[in-house]
N, C-alpha and C positions, 0 to 999 in steps of 0.2 A: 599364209606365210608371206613373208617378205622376201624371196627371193623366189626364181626359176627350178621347181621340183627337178631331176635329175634322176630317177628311177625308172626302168619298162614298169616295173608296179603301179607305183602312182599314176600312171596314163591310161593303162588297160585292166585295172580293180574299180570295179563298180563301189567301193569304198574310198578309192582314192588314197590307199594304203601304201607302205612301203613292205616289203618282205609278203608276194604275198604269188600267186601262181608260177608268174613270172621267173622270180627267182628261183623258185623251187625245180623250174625247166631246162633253164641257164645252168645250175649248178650240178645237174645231171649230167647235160655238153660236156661242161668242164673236164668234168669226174671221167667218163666215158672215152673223151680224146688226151687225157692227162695232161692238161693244160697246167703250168706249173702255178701255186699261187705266190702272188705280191704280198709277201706281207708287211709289206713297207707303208701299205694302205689299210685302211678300216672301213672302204667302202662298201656298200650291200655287189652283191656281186651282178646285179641288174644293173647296176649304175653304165651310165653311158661309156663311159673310160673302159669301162673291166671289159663292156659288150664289144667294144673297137678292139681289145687287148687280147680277146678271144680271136675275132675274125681276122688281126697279123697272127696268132700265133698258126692259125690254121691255113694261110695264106704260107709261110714258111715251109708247114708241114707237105703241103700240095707241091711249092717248089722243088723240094726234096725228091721227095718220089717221084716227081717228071724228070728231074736230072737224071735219076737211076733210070730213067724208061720203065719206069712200075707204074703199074693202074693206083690214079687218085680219083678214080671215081669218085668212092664214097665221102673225100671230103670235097671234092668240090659240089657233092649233092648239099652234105652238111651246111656249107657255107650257104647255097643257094634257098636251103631250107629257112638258117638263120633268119635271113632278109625277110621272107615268105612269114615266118612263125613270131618272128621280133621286130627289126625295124620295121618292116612297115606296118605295123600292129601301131606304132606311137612315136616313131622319129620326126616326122611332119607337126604332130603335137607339139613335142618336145621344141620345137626349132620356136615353133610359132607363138611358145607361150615368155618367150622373152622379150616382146610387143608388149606386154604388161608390165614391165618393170623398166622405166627411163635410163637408169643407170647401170641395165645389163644389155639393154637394148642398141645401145653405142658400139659397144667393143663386140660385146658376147656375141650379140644377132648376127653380125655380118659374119663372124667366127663359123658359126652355126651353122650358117645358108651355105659356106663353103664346103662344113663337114656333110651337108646334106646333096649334095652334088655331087661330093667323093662314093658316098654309100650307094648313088644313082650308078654310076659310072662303074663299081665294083661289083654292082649284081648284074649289069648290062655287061659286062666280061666275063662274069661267070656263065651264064646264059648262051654267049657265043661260044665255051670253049667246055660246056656241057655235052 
């Protein structure tokens, strides 16, 4: 292809597929913690966007339940699972394979490297507050 793939599939299928374990694992999260969908998109629900859209909505949800003084264990395990079972299964991939395309590599990469620093920095707070 001529641009930067944007799937967890395409990164961690030994086909290099789209729609393919990944999603199938992703869309179970979803379903499970009733993450509402976008349907304002048509992206695969791996897609990088949808996987960040997931960890705010679960990010809100944990807020919530510490404001009540209710145990969010289980989603801040969730989340920290996330990182463990997804990002870093192909975010570094992901970041790095925009070095291959000149004209995504200007804007997009440095874009990237900063959303890859964010997802550093979100599972290093999830960890301390585990």
């Amino acid at each position: 292809g001529d641009s930067v793939p944007n799937t967890e599939s395409y990164f961690t299928s030994v086909e290099k597929l789209n729609m393919q374990e990944a999603r199938d694992e992703v869309l179970m999260l979803y379903a499970q913690y009733k993450m509402p969908k976008n349907t304002k998109h048509n992206e695969h629900e791996d897609f990088i966007s949808v996987e960040l859209a997931f960890m705010s909505f679960m990010a809100s949800k944990t807020a919530e339940l510490l404001e009540k003084e209710e145990n969010a264990d289980d989603y801040i395990q969730t989340q920290l699972d996330f990182h463990t079972k997804h990002f870093d299964r192909w975010i570094e991939k992901f970041v790095a394979s925009f070095d291959r395309f000149p004209e995504s590599a200007q804007l997009y990469g440095p874009i990237a490297r900063m959303m890859l620093g964010f997802i550093a920095s979100d599972k290093a707070f999830l960890q301390e507050i585990a």
